[in-house]
C-alpha positions as CSV (number, residue, x, y, z in Angstrom):
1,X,100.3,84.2,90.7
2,X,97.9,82.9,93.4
3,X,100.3,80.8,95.0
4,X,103.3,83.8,94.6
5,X,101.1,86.5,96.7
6,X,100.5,84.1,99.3
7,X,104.1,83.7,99.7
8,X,104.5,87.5,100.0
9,X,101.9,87.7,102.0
10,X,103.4,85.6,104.4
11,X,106.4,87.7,104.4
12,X,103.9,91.1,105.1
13,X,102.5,89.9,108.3
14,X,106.1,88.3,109.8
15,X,107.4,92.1,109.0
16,X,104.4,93.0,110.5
17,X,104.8,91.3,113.5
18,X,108.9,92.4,114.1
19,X,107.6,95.9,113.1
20,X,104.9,95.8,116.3
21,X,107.5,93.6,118.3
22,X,109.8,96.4,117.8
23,X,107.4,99.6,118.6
24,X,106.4,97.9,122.3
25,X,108.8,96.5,123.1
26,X,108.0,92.5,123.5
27,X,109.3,89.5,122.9
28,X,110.6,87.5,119.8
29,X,108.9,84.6,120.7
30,X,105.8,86.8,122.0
31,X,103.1,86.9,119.3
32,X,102.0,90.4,119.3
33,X,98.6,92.5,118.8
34,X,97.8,93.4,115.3
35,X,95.7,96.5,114.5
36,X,92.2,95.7,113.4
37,X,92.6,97.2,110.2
38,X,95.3,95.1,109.5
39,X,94.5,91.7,110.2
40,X,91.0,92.3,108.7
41,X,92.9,93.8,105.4
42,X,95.0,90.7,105.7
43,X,92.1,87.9,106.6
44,X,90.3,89.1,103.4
45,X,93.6,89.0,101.2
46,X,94.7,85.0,102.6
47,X,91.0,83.8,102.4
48,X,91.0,85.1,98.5
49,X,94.6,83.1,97.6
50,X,93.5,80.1,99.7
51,X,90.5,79.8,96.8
52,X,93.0,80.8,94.3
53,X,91.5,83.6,93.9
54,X,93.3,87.5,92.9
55,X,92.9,89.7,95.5
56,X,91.6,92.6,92.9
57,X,88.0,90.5,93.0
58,X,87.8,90.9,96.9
59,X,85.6,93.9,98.5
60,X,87.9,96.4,100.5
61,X,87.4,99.4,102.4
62,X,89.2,102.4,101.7
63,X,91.9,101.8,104.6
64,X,92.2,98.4,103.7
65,X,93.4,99.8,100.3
66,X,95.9,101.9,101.6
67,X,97.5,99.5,103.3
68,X,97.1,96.5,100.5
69,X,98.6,98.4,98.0
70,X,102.0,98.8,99.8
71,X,102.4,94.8,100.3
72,X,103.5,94.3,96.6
73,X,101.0,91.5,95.8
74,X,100.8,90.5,92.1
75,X,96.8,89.7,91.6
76,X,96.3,93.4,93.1
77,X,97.3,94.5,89.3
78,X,94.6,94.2,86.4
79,X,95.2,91.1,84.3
80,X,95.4,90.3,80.5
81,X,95.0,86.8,79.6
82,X,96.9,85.7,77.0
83,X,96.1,82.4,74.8
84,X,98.7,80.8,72.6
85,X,96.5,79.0,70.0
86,X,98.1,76.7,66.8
87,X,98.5,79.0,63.4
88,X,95.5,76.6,62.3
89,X,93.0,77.4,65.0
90,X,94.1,80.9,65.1
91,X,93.0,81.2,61.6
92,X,89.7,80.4,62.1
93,X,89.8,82.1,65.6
94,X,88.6,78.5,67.5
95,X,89.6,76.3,69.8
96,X,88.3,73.8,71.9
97,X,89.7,75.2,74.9
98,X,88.7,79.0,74.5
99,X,85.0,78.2,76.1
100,X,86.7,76.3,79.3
101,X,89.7,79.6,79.5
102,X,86.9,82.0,79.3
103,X,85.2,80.0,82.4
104,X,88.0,79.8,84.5
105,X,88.4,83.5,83.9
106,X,85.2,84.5,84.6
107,X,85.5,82.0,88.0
108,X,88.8,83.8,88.7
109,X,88.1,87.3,89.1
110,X,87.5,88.0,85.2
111,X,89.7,89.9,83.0
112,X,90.5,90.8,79.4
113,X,90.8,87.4,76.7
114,X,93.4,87.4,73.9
115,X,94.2,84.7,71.3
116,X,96.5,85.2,69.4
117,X,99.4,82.3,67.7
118,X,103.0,82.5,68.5
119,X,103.5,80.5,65.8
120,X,101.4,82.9,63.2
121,X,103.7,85.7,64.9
122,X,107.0,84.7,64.1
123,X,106.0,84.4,60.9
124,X,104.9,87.6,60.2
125,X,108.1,88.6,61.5
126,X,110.7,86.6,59.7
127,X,108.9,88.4,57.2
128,X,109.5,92.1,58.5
129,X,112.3,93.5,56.0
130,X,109.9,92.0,53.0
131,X,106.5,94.1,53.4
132,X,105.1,92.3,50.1
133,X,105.9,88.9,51.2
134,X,104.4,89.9,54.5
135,X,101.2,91.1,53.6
136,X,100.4,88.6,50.9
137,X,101.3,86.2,53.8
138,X,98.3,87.5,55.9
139,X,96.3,87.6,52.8
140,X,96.8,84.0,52.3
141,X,96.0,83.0,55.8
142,X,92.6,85.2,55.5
143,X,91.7,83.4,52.3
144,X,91.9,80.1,54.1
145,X,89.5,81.5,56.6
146,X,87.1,82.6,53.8
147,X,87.2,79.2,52.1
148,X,86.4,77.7,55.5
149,X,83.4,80.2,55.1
150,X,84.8,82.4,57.7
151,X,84.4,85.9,56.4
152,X,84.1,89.4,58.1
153,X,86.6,91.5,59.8
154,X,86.6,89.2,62.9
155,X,88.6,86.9,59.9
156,X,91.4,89.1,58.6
157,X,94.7,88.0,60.2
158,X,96.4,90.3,61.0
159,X,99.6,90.9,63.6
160,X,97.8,90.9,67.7
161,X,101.2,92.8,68.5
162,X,99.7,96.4,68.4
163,X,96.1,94.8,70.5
164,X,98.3,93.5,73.3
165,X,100.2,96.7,73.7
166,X,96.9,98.8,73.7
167,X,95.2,96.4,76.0
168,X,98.6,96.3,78.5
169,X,98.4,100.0,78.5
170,X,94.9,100.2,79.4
171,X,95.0,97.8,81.9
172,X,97.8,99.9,83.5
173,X,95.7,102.9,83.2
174,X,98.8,104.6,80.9
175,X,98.7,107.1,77.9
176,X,100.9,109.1,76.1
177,X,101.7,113.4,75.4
178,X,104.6,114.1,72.7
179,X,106.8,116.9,72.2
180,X,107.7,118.1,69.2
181,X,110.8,120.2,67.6
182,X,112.9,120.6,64.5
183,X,114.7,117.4,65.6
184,X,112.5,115.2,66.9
185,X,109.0,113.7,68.3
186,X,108.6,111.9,70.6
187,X,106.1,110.4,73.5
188,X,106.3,110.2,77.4
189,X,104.3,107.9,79.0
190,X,102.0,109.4,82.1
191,X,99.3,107.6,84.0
192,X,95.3,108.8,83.4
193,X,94.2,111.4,85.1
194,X,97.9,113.2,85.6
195,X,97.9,116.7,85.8
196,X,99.8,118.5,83.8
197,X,102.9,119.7,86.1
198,X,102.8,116.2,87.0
199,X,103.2,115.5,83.1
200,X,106.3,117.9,82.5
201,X,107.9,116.4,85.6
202,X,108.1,113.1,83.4
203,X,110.5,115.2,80.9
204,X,112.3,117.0,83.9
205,X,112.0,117.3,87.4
206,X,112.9,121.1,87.0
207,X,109.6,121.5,84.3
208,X,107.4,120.4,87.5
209,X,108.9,122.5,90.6
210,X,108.9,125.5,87.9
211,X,105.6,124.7,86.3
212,X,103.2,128.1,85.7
213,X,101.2,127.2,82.5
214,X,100.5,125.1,79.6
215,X,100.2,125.7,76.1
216,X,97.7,123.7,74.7
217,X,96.4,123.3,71.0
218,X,94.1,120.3,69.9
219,X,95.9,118.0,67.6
220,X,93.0,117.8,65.0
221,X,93.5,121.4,64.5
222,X,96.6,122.0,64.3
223,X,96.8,119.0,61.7
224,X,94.0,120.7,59.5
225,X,95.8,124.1,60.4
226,X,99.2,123.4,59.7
227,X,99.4,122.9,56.7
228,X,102.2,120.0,57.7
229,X,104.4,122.8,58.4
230,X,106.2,121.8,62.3
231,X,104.7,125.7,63.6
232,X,101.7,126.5,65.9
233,X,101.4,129.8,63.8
234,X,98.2,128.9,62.1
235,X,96.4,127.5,65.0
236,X,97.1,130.5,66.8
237,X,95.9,133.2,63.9
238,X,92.7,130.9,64.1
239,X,92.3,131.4,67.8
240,X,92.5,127.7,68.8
241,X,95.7,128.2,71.1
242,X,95.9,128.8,74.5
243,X,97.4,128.9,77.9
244,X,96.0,126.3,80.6
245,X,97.0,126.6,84.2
């Protein structure tokens, strides 16, 4: 990823360059003034790659971030480690290598750590239209933990599919809002800290520009309210309805 981003950064400062070359007129073979902002935002960013290092680690000033963020470098985004271990060492959730990964990670700007066996995971898929044959599959790969005398939940195997989608989703700073009908639920993906116009946008464009207010009900209550009934009725004769916005 290192080795990618200092390819594109390459690219940045040569467009750089044409766009400066352009706005003042000089020479192609002229080498022309760089703002400071700039070249400081772009010293920092080489020196980190050169180490092999993601540019998320390095220290930045707020102007130096607005202009970073438009130059498309990979090791800018938050990073999920993956680690493809044997069905074996997966099992008993070990391997040689994990202690020298988790080094190298710390050493490399840090990030999240998950093991997890492609091998286990096809596995439990080829089992997927056989739920029986699938869980006692699991259960037999946990009992070989416990008669290693590995026991506690850390042990159960279980399918990492579900972890890696939570932890990609946090990374990205992403959640979810549904909407519901007589049809249909379903769930729109928003980053943290969206608003809610911003949120209705996702649906429509038209739900944003005409945005006035939001009807908002906890979910807990309307799911002790409700009675599983698909109406807001109840939550509404118990006063835990309102209008946001």
């Amino acid at each position: 990823l290192c080795a990618k981003d200092k390819g594109s950064l390459e690219s940045v400062l040569d467009n750089e360059k044409n766009r400066v070359r352009k706005a003042k007129g000089i020479a192609r073979t002229a080498d022309p003034p760089l703002s400071e902002i700039f070249q400081s935002s772009y010293d920092k960013c080489k020196a980190l790659l050169d180490s092999n290092t993601p540019v998320q680690t390095g220290e930045f000033t707020s102007g130096e971030v607005e202009i970073i963020k438009d130059w498309g470098l990979i090791t800018t985004k938050p990073q999920v480690y993956v680690v493809n271990l044997s069905k074996k060492n997966f099992i008993r959730k070990g391997s040689k290598w994990l202690g020298k990964i988790q080094d190298w990670v710390k050493a490399h700007g840090d990030g999240q750590i998950i093991p997890m066996s492609c091998e286990f995971e096809q596995e439990v898929f080829d089992l997927k239209e056989y739920p029986d044959e699938q869980k006692a599959f699991m259960d037999e790969c946990t009992q070989t933990a416990r008669d290693l005398g590995l026991k506690g939940p850390q042990f159960v195997c279980k399918t990492v599919v579900p972890r890696l989608i939570r932890s990609g989703r946090a990374a990205l700073c992403l959640q979810s809002f549904y909407t519901a009908g007589p049809k249909e639920v379903r769930a729109w993906t928003i980053q943290k800290g969206c608003l809610a116009p911003q949120a209705a946008g996702v649906i429509h464009s038209d739900f944003e520009r005409g945005f006035i207010k939001a009807e908002v009900a906890n979910f807990d209550d309307f799911k002790a309210l409700s009675g599983g009934a698909g109406s807001m009725a109840k939550v509404k004769e118990a006063g835990k309805y309102k209008q946001q916005g």
